[in-house]
C-alpha positions in Angstrom: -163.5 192.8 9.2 -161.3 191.1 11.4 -158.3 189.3 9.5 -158.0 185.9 9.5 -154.8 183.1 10.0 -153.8 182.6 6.2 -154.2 186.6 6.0 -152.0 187.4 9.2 -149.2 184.7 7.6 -149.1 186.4 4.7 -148.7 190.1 5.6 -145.0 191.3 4.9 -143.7 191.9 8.8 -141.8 195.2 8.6 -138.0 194.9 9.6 -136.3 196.4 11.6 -134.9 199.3 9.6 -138.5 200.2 8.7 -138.8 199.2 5.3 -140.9 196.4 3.6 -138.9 193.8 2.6 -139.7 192.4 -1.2 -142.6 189.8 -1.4 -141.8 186.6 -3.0 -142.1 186.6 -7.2 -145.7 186.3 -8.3 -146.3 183.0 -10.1 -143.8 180.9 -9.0 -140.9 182.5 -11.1 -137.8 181.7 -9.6 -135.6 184.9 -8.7 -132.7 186.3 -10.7 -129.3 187.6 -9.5 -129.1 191.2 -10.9 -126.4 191.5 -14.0 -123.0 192.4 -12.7 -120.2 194.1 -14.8 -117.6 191.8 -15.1 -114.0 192.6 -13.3 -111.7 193.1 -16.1 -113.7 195.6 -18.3 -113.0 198.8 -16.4 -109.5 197.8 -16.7 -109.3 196.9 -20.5 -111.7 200.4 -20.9 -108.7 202.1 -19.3 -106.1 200.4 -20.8 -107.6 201.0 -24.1 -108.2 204.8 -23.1 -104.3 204.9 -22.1 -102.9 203.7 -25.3 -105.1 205.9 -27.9 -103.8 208.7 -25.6 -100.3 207.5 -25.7 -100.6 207.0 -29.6 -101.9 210.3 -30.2 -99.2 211.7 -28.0 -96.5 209.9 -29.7 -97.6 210.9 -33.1 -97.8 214.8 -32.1 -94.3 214.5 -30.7 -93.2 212.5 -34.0 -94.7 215.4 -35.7 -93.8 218.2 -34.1 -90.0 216.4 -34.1 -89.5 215.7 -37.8 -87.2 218.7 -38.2 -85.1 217.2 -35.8 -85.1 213.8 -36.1 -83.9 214.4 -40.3 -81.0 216.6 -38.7 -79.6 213.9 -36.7 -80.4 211.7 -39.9 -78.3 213.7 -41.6 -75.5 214.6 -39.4 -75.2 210.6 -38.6 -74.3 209.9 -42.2 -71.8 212.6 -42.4 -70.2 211.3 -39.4 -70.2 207.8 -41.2 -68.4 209.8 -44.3 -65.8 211.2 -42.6 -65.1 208.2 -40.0 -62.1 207.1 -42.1 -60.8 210.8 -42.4 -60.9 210.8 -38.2 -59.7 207.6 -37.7 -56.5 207.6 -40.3 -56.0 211.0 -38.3 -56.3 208.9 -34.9 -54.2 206.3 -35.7 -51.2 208.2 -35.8 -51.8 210.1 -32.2 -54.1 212.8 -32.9 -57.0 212.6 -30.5 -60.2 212.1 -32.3 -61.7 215.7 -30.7 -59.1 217.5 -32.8 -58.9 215.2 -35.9 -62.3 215.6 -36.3 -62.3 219.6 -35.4 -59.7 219.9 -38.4 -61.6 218.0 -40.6 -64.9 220.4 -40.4 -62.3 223.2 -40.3 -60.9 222.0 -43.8 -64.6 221.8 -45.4 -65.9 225.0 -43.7 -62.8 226.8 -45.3 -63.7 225.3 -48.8 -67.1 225.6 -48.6 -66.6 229.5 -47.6 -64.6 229.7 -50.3 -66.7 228.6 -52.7 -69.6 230.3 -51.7 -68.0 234.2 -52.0 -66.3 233.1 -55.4 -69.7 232.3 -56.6 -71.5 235.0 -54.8 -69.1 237.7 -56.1 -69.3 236.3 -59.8 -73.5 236.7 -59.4 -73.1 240.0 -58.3 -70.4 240.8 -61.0 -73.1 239.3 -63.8 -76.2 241.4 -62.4 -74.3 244.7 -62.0 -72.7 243.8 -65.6 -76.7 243.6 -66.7 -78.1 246.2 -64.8 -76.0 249.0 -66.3 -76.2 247.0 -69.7 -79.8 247.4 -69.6 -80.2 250.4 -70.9 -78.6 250.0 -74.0 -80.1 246.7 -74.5 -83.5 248.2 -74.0 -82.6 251.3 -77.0 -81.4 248.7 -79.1 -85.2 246.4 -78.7 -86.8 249.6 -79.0 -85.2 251.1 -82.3 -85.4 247.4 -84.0 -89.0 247.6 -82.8 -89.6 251.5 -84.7 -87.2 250.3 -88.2 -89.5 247.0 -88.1 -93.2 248.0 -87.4 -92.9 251.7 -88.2 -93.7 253.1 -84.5 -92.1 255.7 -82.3 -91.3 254.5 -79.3 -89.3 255.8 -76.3 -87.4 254.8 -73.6 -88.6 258.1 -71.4 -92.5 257.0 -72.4 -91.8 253.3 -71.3 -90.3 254.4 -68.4 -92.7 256.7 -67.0 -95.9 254.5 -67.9 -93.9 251.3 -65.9 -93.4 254.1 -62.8 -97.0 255.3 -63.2 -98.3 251.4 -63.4 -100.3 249.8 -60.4 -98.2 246.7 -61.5 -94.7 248.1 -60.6 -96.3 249.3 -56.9 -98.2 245.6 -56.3 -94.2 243.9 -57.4 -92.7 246.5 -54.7 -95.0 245.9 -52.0 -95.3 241.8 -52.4 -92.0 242.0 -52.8 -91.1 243.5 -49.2 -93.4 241.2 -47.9 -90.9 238.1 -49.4 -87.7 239.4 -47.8 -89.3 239.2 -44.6 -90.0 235.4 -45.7 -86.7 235.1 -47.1 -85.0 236.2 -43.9 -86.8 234.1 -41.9 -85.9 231.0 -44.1 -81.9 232.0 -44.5 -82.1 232.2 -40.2 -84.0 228.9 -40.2 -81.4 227.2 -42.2 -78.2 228.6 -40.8 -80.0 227.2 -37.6 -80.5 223.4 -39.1 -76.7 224.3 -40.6 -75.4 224.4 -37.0 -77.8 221.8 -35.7 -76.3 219.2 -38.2 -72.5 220.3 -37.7 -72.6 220.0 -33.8 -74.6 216.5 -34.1 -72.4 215.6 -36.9 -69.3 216.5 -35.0 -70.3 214.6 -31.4 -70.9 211.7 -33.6 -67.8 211.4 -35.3 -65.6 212.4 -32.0 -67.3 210.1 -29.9 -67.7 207.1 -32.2 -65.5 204.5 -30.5 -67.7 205.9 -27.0 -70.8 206.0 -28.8 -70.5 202.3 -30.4 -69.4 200.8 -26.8 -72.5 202.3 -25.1 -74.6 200.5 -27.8 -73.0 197.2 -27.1 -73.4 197.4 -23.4 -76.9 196.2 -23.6 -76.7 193.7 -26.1 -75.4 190.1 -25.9 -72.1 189.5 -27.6 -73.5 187.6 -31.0 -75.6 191.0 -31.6 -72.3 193.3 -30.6 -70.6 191.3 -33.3 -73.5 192.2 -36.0 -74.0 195.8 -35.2 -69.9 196.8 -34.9 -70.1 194.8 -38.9 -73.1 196.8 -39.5 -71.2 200.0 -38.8 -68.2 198.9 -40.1 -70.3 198.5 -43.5 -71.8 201.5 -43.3 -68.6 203.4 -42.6 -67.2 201.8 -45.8 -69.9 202.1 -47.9 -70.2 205.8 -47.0 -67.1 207.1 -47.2 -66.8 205.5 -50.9 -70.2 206.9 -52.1 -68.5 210.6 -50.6 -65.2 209.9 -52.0 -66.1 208.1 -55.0 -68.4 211.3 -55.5 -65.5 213.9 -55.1 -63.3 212.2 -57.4 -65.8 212.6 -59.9 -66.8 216.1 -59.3 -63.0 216.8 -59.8 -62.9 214.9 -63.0 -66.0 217.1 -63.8 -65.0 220.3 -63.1 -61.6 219.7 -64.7 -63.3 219.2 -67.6 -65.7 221.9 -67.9 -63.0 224.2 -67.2 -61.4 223.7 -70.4 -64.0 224.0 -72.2 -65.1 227.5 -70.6 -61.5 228.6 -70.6 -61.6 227.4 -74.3 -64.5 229.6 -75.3 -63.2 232.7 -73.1 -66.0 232.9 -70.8 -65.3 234.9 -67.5 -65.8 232.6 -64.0 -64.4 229.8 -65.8 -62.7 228.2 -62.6 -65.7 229.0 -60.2 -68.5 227.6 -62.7 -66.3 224.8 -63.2 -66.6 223.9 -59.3 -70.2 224.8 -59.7 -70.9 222.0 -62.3 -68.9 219.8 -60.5 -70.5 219.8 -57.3 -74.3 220.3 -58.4 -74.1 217.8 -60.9 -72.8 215.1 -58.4 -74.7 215.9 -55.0 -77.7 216.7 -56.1 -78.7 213.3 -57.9 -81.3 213.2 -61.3 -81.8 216.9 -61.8 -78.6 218.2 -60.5 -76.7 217.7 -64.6 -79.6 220.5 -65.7 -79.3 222.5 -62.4 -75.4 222.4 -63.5 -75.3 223.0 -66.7 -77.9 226.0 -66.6 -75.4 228.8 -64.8 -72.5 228.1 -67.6 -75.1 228.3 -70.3 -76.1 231.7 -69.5 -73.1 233.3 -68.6 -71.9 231.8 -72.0 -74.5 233.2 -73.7 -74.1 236.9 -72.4 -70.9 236.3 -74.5 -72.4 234.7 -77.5 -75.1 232.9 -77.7 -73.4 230.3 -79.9 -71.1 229.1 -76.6 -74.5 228.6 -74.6 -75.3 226.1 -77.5 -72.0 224.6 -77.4 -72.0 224.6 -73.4 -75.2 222.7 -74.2 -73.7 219.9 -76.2 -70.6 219.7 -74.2 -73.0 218.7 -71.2 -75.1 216.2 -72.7 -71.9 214.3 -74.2 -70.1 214.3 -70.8 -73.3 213.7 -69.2 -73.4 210.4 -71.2 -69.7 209.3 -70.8 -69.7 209.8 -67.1 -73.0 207.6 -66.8 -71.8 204.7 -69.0 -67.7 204.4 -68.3 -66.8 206.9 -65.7 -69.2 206.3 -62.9 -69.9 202.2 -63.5 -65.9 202.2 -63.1 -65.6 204.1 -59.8 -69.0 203.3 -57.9 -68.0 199.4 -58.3 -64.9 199.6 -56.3 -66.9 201.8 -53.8 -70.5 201.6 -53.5 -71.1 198.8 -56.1 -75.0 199.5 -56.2 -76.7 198.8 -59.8 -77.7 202.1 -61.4 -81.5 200.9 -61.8 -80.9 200.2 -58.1 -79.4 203.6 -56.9 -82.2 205.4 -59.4 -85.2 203.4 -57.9 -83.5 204.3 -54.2 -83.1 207.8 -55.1 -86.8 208.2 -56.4 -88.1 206.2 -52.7 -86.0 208.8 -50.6 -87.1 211.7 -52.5 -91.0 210.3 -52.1 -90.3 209.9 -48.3 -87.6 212.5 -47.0 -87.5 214.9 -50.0 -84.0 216.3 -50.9 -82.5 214.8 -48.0 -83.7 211.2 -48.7 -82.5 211.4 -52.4 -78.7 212.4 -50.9 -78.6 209.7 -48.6 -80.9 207.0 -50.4 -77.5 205.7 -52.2 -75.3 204.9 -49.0 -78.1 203.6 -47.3 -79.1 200.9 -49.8 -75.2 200.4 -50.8 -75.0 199.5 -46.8 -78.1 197.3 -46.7 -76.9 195.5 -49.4 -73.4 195.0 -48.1 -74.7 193.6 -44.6 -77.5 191.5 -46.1 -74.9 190.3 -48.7 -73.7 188.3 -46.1 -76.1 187.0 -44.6 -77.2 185.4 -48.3 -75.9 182.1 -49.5 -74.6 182.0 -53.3 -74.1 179.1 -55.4 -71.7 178.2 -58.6 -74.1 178.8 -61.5 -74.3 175.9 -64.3 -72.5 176.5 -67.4 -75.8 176.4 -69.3 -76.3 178.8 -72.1 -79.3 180.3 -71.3 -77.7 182.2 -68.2 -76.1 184.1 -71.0 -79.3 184.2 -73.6 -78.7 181.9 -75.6 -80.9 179.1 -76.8 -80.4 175.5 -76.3 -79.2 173.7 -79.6 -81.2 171.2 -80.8 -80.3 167.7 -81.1 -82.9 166.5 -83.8 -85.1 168.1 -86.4 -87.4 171.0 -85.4 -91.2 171.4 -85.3 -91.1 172.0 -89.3 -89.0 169.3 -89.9 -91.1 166.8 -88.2 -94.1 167.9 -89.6 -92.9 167.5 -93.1 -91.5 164.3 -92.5 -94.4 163.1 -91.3 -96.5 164.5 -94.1 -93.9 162.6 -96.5 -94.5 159.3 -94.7 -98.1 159.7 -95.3 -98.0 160.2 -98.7 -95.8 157.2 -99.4 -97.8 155.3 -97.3 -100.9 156.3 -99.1 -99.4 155.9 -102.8 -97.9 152.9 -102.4 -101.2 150.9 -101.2 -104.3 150.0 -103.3 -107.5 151.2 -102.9 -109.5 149.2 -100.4 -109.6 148.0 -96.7 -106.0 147.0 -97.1 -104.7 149.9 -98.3 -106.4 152.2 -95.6 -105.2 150.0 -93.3 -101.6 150.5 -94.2 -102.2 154.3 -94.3 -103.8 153.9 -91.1 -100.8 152.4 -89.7 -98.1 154.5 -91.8 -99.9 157.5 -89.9 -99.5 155.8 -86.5 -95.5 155.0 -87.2 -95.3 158.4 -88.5 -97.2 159.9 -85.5 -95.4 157.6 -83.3 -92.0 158.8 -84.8 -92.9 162.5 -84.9 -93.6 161.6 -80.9 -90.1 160.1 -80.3 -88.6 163.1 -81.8 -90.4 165.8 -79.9 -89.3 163.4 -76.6 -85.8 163.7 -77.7 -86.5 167.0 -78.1 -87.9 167.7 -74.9 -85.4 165.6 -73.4 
């Protein structure tokens, strides 16, 4: 069949390329661009892609940085505590390298010190009760034969603890925690050096430290942060020194009482007490007060009880005269205050937030203070608890003379429309004087 015109128009003419091109839509629908992805999602995609992997990064390298990051904490605030040592030093020609060099030297020295006095007396006390052990033991064991009529011996108690599968589980666990011990004591000397060096470069280079903060901010924020460090310098350095005074008073104390009741390491438990029981805030009176108490009561077990007492009394005075007396001139924190702060810094740093939860909140409130605009407060006396006097009758007083009023008002008039009227009204004048007083009351 041979095609005709309307046929040949309407055959698709191949192009040039060899393809068909598209006939128009069928049923006159009009054609539609295809979608298009617009031009700023790749980029927000990526963007968004870069900063989850820049947050995860961030918070691995937080993580893995913690250790670190809580030694410079801490070395930071023992630069601040002895910033007024090194700068007294300073001030009178000694360079800041060596001031600061002799100041570490002077508490390395104590702290050495301290630490074989007390180390010698623990070793004095377990050798003393290792070779008293025997003899302790006979003495349990006969009391135990007069008392229950047995015959016990040391020789069968100690071969059945050799012999027991307990005794061999104790000496192999226990190998296993010295290793774990040793690598804890190398870990710490470690964070022990890491803190002195940081602690030492910061307190050295303060004056170069502080100008290389202020280079890159204007001079009305210089003028807050050198006040902000002057603050915390201050506040510091009288929470450290405030601190040390007490622990002398403390161990001054103590030692007469353990000299007193003859028990031996008087002068090293004395230091003890005094140090524990002010560094180490809330539990550091019973962490104190535990060491003296048993050495006292390998003595007699009536000191441990009066070591006991002695504690909790001084414990008591310290809190409510000695400490108010010295921390106002210094820190001047509220002691609902520095126990709320010490309870946040222990729930977010442990042990090192509770040490340092004082001086940071005593310098917070110090620069904030003023910042803070006070006013003269009335001479009302409510500020001090006290109630208001009144100036007219009270609540009772009213009512009864109101109930008085009725009553008159009542008796006196006869029965009838008359008479109700007048008590009517004698209830409104009372009302309406019962009213006038609670206005002058209120007023």
């Amino acid at each position: 069949m041979a095609p005709t015109d309307d046929t040949e128009q309407l055959a698709p003419q191949p192009s040039s390329s060899g393809t068909t091109p598209a006939g128009p839509p069928a049923d006159g629908v009009a054609a539609r661009p295809p979608a298009r992805m617009p031009r700023w999602l790749p980029r927000a995609m990526v963007l968004a892609l870069a900063l989850f992997g820049a947050f995860q990064l961030g918070s691995w390298a937080f993580h893995q940085l913690t250790g670190l990051l809580v030694n410079i904490l801490i070395a930071f605030f023992l630069a601040l505590a002895i910033e007024p040592a090194v700068s007294w030093m300073a001030a009178r020609g000694m360079r800041r390298g060596l001031a600061t060099g002799l100041v570490f030297l002077g508490v390395m020295v104590v702290s050495a010190g301290f630490v074989t006095l007390l180390g010698s007396m623990l070793a004095g006390q377990i050798i003393t009760m290792v070779e008293g052990f025997p003899d302790y033991l006979d003495s349990v064991i006969n009391w135990i034969n007069t008392h229950f009529q047995t015959d016990l011996r040391r020789v069968d108690i100690q071969e059945g603890l050799l012999r027991s599968d307990w005794l061999r589980n104790y000496v192999q666990n226990s190998a296993t925690g010295v290793l774990d011990v040793s690598a804890q004591v190398i870990g710490g000397l470690f964070q022990l050096l890491t803190v002195t060096l940081f602690s030492f470069y910061f307190a050295a280079d303060g004056p170069r430290l502080r100008r290389a903060l202020c280079s890159v901010l204007p001079p009305a924020r210089q003028a807050e942060v050198l006040r902000a460090w002057e603050i915390a310098v201050r506040k510091t350095g009288g929470y450290l020194y405030s601190r040390g005074l007490m622990a002398l008073i403390s161990g001054m104390a103590h030692y007469i009482l353990l000299e007193f009741l003859g028990v031996p390491y008087a002068p090293v438990l004395a230091v003890w007490v005094g140090l524990v029981s002010q560094f180490i805030p809330t539990i550091g009176t019973y962490l104190a007060g535990a060491l003296p108490m048993l050495i006292a009561f390998t003595v007699n077990p009536w000191y441990a009880l009066w070591v006991l007492i002695f504690v909790v009394i001084y414990q008591q005075f310290e809190n409510y005269v000695l400490q108010p007396k010295l921390t106002a001139r210094t820190v001047e924190v509220h002691p609902a205050v520095a126990f709320g702060s010490v309870i946040a810094g222990t729930a977010l740093l442990g042990a090192v937030g509770a040490l340092i939860a004082i001086p940071v909140v005593a310098t917070l409130q110090g620069f904030l203070g003023a910042y803070v605009k006070r006013y003269d407060v009335t001479d009302d006396p409510r500020v001090h608890g006290h109630r208001a006097r009144q100036t007219g009758p009270g609540l009772l007083g009213r009512l009864l003379w109101a109930r008085a009023a009725r009553e008159r008002a009542v008796g006196t008039g006869s029965v009838g429309a008359g008479s109700v009227g007048m008590g009517s009204a004698g209830e409104r004048d009372a009302s309406a004087e019962g009213g006038s007083f609670a206005e002058e009351d209120k007023g």
